[in-house]
Structures are given as C-alpha cells and as structure tokens.
C-alpha positions in Angstrom: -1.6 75.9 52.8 -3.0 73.2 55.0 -6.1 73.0 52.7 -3.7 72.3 50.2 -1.8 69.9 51.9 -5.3 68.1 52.6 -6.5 67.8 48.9 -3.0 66.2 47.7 -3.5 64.0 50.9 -7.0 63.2 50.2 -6.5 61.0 47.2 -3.5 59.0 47.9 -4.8 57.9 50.9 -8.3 56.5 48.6 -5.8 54.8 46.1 -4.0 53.2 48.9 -7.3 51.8 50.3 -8.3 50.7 47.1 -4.8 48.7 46.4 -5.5 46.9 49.9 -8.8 46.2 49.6 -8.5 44.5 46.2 -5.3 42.3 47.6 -7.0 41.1 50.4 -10.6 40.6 48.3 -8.0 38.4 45.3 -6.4 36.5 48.5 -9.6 35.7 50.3 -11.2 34.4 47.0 -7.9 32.4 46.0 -8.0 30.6 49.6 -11.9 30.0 49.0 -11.3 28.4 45.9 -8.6 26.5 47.4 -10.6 25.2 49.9 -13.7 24.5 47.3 -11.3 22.7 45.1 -9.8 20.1 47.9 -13.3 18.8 48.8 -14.2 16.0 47.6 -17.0 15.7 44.7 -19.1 13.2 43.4 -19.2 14.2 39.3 -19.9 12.5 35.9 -16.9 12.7 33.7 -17.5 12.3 29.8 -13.8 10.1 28.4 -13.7 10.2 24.7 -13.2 6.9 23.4 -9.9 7.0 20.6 -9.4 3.7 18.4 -6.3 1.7 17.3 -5.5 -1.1 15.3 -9.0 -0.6 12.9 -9.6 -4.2 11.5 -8.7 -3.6 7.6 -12.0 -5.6 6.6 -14.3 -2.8 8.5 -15.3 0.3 7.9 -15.6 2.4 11.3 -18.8 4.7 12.0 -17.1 8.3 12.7 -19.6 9.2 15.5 -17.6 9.9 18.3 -17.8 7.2 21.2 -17.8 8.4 25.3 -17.2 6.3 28.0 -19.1 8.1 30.9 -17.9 7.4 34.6 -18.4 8.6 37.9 -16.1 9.6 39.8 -15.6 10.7 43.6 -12.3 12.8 43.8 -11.2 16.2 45.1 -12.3 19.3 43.2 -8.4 19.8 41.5 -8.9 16.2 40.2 -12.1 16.2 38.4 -11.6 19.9 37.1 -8.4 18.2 35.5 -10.3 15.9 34.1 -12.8 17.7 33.0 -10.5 20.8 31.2 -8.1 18.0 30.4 -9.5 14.3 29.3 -7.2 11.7 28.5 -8.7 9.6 25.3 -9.4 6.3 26.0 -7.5 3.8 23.2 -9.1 1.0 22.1 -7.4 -1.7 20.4 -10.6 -2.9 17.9 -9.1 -6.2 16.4 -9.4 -7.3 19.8 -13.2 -6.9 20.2 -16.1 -9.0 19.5 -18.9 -8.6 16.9 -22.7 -8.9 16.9 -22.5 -8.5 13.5 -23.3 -5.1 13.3 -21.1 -3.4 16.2 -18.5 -3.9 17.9 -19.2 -4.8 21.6 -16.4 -3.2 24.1 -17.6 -5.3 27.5 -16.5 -2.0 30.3 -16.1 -4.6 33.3 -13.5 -6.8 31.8 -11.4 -4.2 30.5 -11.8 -2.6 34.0 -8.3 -2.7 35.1 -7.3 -1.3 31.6 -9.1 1.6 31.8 -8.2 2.7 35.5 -4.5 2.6 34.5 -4.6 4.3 30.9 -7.0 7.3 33.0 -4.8 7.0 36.1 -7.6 6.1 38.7 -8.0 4.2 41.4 -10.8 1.3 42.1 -12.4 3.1 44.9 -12.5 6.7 43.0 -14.4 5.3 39.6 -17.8 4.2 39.0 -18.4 2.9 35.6 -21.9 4.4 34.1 -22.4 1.4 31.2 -21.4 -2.3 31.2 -21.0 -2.0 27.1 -19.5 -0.1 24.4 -20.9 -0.4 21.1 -19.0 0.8 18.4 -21.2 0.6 15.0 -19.1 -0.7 11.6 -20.1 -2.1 7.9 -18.5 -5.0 6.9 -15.8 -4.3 3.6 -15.9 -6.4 0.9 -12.6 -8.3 0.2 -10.6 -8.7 -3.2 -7.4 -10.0 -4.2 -6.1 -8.0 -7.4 -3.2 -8.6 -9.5 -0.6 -6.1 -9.4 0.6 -4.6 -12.8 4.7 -3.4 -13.2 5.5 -0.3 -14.6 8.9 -0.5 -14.4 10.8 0.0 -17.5 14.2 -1.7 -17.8 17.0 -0.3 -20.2 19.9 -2.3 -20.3 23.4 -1.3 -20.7 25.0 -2.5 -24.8 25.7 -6.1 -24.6 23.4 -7.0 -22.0 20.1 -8.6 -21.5 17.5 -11.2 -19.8 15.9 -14.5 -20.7 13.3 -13.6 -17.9 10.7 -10.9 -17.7 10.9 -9.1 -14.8 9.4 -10.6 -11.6 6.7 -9.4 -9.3 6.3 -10.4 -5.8 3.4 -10.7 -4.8 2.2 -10.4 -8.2 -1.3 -10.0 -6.1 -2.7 -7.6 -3.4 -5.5 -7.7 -1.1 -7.9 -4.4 -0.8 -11.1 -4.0 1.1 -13.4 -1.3 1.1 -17.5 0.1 -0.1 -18.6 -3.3 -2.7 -18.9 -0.9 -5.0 -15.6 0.4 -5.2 -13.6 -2.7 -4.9 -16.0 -4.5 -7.9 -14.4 -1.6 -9.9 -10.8 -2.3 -9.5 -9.2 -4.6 -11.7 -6.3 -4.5 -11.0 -3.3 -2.6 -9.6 -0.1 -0.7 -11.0 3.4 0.0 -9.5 4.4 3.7 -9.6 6.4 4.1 -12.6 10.1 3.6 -12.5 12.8 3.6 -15.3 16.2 1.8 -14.6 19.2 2.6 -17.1 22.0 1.4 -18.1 21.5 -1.8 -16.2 24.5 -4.5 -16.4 23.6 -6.8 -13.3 20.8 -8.0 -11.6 18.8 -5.6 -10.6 16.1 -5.8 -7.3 14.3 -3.4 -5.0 10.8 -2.3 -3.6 8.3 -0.3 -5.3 5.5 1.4 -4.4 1.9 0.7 -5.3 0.5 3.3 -7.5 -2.9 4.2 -5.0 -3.3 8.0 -6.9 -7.3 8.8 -7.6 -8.0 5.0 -5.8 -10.2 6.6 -3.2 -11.3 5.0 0.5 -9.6 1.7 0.0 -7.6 -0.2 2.5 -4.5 -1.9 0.9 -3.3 -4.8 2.9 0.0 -4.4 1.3 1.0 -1.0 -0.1 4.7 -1.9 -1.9 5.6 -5.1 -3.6 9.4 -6.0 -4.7 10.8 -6.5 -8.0 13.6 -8.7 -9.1 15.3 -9.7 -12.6 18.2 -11.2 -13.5 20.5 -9.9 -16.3 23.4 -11.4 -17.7 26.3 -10.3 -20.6 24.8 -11.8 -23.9 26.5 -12.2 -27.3 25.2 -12.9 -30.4 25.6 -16.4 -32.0 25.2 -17.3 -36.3 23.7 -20.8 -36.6 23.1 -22.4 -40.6 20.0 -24.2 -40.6 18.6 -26.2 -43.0 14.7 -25.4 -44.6 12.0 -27.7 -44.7 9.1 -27.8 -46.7 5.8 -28.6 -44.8 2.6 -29.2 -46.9 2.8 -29.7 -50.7 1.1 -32.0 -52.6 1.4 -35.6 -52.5 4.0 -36.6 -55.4 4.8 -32.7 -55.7 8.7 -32.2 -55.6 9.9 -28.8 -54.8 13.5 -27.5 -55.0 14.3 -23.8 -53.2 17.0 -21.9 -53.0 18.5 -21.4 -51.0 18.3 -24.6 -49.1 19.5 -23.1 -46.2 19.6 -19.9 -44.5 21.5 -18.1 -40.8 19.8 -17.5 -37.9 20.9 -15.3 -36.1 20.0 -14.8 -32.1 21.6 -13.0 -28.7 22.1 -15.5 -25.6 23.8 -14.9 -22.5 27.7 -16.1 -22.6 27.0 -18.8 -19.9 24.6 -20.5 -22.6 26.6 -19.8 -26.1 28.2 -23.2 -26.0 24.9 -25.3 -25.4 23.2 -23.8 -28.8 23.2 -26.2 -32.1 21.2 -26.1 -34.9 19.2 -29.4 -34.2 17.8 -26.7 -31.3 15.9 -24.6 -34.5 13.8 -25.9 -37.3 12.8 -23.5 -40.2 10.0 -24.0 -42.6 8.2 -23.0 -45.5 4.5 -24.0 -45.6 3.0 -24.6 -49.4 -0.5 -24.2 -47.7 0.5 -20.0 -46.9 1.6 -19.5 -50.6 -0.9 -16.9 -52.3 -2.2 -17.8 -56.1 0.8 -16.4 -58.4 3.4 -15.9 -55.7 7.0 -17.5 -56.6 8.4 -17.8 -53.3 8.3 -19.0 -49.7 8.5 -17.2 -46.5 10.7 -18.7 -44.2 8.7 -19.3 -40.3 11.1 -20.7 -37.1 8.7 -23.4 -35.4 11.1 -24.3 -33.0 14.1 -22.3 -31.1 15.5 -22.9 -27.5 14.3 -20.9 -25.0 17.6 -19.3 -23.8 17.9 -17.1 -26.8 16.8 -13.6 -27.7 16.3 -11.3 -30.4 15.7 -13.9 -32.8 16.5 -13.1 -36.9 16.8 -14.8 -40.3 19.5 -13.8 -43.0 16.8 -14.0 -45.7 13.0 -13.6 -46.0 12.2 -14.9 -49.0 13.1 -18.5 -49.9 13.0 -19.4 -54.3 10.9 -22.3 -55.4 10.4 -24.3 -58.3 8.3 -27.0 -58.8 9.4 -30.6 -60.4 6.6 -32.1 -62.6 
C-alpha cells in the first residue's frame, strides 16, 4: 500500500515543481526585460516621410522617402518607435525647387518635426541636413469645357439664350503627351424635363477613360434662363433683290406671314419693320417660275422662325 501511495505521490509532486519553476523562470525574464527596456539607448530610427498638398503642376517620384534620426531614449521608447513609426507629413507646395527635386532643408523644419514625432531637443539627432524629393515637371493646358446637358422644356416655354457654362474652360496638367491629346472636355450627361423657369446647378466633369491627369477644377455650373413664350403672326412685305437693270417683276403674292415664338415680356416690342423678306433673281435656276422666299433680317428675341408660303409667283414685265 505504501508503494502505492508513493507512485501516485511521485508525479504530482514533479508537476508541481514544473508549474513553479516555469512561473518564477516567466517572472524573472519579464523583470529582466523590464529593466533592459528602461535603459537608456542610443539607436537610429528610420521615419517614413508622407506628403500633403502635391503641387498640381508636378508629378511626384513614388520611391518612398525616410528621414533617419538618432535618438537617445529609454528602451520602451525606441521599441515604440521602431514597431510603431509615426509618418512624417510634408506639406510640398511649401518647398523649394532645384529644378529637378524638391529640397526639404531638416534644420529649419526642426521644431516641426519634434512636435509631429513627439520628441524632445535633447532626445533627437537629426542624420541629414536635406530631403530631396525627386518630381517631373507637368505640362499645363487650359481646355474648353463641352455641355452635355440636354434641356426639354415644358409646352409654351422657351429661351433666347443657349445655355451657359461657367467656366467654359478648365485647367489640367499632367505627362506632355497626354495633355497634347486632350481637346477638350465634356460635362457628364444630364437631361432636364419639363423645365418652366430658370433653371441652374453644378455638374460634374466627365473624367471617365481620361487617365493620370490632374484637373484643377473637376465641376463647372450651368445656368439658363427660360421664360413663357407665345407665338406672334407678322405680314411682311417681299422684296426683290437682283434683276436686271430695266427688268420689272410683279409676284404674287406680294406679301406673305411670318410667323415666330418670343417670350411674353418681348411680344409687344415686335413689328414688321424688325423683318425683311426677299427673293433674289440671281438664285433662280434656268426654267424655274418662281421665287423662294429668304428672311435677311429678324430681331434677335424671337424663336422658331416660319414663313406661311415657300414659293412666291413671278412674272416678268417686258
């Protein structure tokens, strides 16, 4: 029995040992590390370099950029930095050029640095004076911009104007080669209906399949005013332009309707000394009898111009 007792004994009393030895062997190493860690180190750190605010008119090399420092600082400190690195931002547009790079001068931006990376003056050794951050120069174009923009007004309804872009013109930058083969630009398409009022808004640039080009403007607004129109009935008289010296032509008839849409507001203002129709003997083709009637002159505020006939009757007096 006691033999027995023994071997059930025997390896509880290992396990137990085992359990001990391996807490104290964890503790000892977690207090040595401790102690490692709150030394203080002398230790190059590696701070990737992060850029805002690219100029539009440069195109950025992609190779990343470090800043390398040194820095004298407790174990727990540089193993922060080094597991966790803050980027440092760097505002470009602000930089100098040397033509081909953009020079980041380390000991003016000193104090910048320390307090986006959280250091102090006496903990930070900076490795380089400069920064240089390679770029190509973009070439520059200002393109007209192109409306898709379809307006469907509402029965009785209408515009003098054509629908207004503004800026009617973008700037883009980018490769030479690629901005020499844009011509121009278009909205993204857009279809009012039923419009009964002015109508305004922005609107997109259309910048599908473009590419690697920098827009300095990517929407543009739109505008067009639209008024109630009616339509007016106006008897002109015809003139005949051309014929022969001594020739005297009658026609028939002598005068004709035009009629046109205008906007309410400008109905009253319309006359018919504001039209002149005419039919020109030098357009008349060997053997044909009659005259087709031509508006040289109509006020601008009027739309949808017609004439009531298209063929004017001649006859020549001998």
């Amino acid at each position: 029995m006691i033999s027995d007792l023994k071997k059930i004994a025997h390896p509880r009393f290992k396990r137990t040992n085992f359990k001990a030895f391996s807490f104290f062997l964890g503790f000892s190493l977690l207090i040595w590390i401790l102690v490692q860690f709150s030394k203080t180190y002398q230790e190059a750190v590696r701070i990737p370099v992060e850029y805002s605010q690219i100029p539009k008119d440069k195109i950025i090399d992609d190779k990343p950029v470090f800043l390398d420092i040194r820095l004298e600082e407790s174990g727990f400190r540089i193993a922060w930095f080094s597991l966790f690195k803050n980027d440092l931002k760097i505002d470009l547009t602000k930089l100098d050029s040397n033509g081909e790079e953009l020079v980041y001068n380390v000991e003016n931006h000193s104090q910048e640095i320390r307090q986006q990376l959280d250091l102090n003056p006496e903990e930070v050794v900076f490795m380089e004076e400069t920064l240089k951050i390679p770029y190509q120069q973009k070439t520059v174009k200002t393109v007209p911009v192109l409306s898709q923009i379809q307006v469907d007004f509402q029965p009785g309804y209408a515009s003098n104007d054509s629908l207004r872009i503004s800026p009617d013109s973008i700037t883009i930058s980018g490769a030479k080669n690629k901005v020499d083969s844009i011509k121009s630009l278009k909205t993204i398409y857009l279809e009012l209906k039923k419009v009964n009022g002015p109508v305004s808004g922005s609107i997109a640039i259309d910048t599908s399949g473009i590419g690697e080009i920098t827009f300095y403007e990517n929407k543009v607004n739109y505008s067009l005013q639209v008024e109630k129109f009616t339509e007016g009935k106006i008897q002109v008289p015809i003139n005949v332009t051309n014929a022969p010296e001594g020739m005297e032509i009658t026609i028939f008839p002598k005068t004709l309707t035009v009629i046109f849409k205008v906007s309410l507001e400008n109905y009253k203002d319309i006359s018919k000394s504001d039209f002149r129709v005419v039919c020109d003997y030098r357009e008349l083709e060997e053997g044909q009898s009659f005259f087709i009637p031509k508006v040289l002159k109509k006020p601008e505020k009027i739309t949808q111009l017609r004439l009531n006939v298209n063929k004017v009757q001649f006859v020549v007096q001998k």
